[in-house]
N, C-alpha and C positions, 0 to 999 in steps of 0.2 A: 428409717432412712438408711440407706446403702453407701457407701462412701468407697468409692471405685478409687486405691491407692497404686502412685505410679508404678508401672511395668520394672521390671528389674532389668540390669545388664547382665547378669549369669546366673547360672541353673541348668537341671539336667534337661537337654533334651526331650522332647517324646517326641515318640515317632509321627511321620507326616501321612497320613491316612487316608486316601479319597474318600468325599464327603457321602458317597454312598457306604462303604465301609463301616465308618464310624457310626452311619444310623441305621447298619442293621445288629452292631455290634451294643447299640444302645436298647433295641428291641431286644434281643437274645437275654441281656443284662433284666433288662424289666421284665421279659417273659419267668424269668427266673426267679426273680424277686417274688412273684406273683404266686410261683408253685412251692420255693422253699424259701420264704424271705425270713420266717422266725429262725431258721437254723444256719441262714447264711451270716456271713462274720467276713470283714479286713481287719488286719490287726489286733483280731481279739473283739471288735467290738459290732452293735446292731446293726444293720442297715436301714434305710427309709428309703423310698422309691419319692424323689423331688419331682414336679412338675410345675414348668414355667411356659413363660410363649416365648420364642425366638428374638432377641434385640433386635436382629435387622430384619430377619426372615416374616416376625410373627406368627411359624407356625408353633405347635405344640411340642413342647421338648421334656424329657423322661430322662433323669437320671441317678442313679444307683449312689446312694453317699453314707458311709460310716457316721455315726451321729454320737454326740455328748449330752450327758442329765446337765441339766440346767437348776438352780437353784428354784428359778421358777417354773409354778406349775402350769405345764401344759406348754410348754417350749422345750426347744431340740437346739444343742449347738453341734454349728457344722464349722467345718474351716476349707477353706478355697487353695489348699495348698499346691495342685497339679502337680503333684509328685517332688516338687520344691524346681521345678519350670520358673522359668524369669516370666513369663504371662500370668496369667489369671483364667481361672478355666474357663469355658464359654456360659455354665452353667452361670459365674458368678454376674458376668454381663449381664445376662438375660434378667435376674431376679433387680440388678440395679436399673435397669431399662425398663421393666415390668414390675415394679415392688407390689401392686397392687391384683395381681396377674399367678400369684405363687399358692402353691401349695402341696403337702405331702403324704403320702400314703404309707401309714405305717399301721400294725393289726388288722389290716382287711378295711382300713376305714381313711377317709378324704376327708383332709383339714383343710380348709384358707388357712395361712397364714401371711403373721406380717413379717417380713424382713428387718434384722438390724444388724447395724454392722458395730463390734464392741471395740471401745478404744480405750486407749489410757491403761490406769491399776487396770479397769475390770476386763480390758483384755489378756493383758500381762498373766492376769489371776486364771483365767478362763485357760490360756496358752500351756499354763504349770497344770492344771489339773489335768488338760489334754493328754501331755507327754508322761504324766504318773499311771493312765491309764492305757496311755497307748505309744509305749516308750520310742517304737520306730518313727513318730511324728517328729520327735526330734531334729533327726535328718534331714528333711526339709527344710526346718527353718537354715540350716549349715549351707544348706545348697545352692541357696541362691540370696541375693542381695535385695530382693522385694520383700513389703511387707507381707506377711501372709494373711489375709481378712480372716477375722472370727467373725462370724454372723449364729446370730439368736433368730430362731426361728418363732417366733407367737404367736398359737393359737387365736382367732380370731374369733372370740367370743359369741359375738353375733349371729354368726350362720351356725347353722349343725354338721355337726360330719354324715357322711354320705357312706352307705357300703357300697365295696366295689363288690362287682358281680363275678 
């Protein structure tokens, strides 16, 4: 379960984008991904190419997220930071709107997975390991006055992954 926590009162900015913009600058990102994703890196760390359906829109949405080892196997942690923004990205909506609707592309290969959102110590713990590894995350949480969601991504055992062509 996804646990959608309140918006903040301050944070930096990002910039306001037309919504054409923004999806082809989401295409451009995942075309990317697609050709150098092993070698691309924010912060020092992997990326995954996320895919969800839209909260309001329900169409298909792609997008580019730095990822954390998890202690378990076959889960990714991500954080919903938007650059330490008093919102919550859109990406995080959609997967709390859609939990059942997610999944990611990383190695050439399409997981399902299950969304969760981490609270309490194992967030707290999850948050420290973050910032040991990716010391600019820090920043973020400075930035602004919301919480910032940790979510566990899980492999969904069930299905198989899929190669992307």
């Amino acid at each position: 379960m996804v646990e959608v926590t309140p918006r903040g009162t301050r944070g930096r900015a990002l910039p306001k984008l037309p919504p054409w913009l923004l999806n082809a600058a989401n295409g451009i990102s995942a075309f990317a991904y697609r050709r150098f994703g092993a070698r691309m890196r924010v912060q020092g760390r992997p990326l995954l190419l996320l895919h969800t359906v839209g909260g309001r829109s329900g169409r298909r949405r792609q997008t580019v997220l730095g990822w954390f080892p998890d202690e378990r196997p076959g889960s990714w942690i991500v954080t919903a930071t938007a650059a330490g923004s008093p919102g919550h990205p859109a990406w995080f909506h959609n997967i709390a709107r859609h939990p059942d609707r997610v999944s990611v592309e990383i190695g050439g290969n399409v997981v399902q997975v299950r969304p969760e959102s981490l609270r309490g110590a194992e967030r707290e713990a999850a948050w420290d390991k973050i910032v040991a590894l990716a010391p600019g995350y820090a920043g973020y949480r400075t930035s602004t006055d919301r919480e910032i969601p940790v979510v566990r991504l899980v492999a969904d055992t069930r299905l198989s992954p899929s190669r992307v062509a």
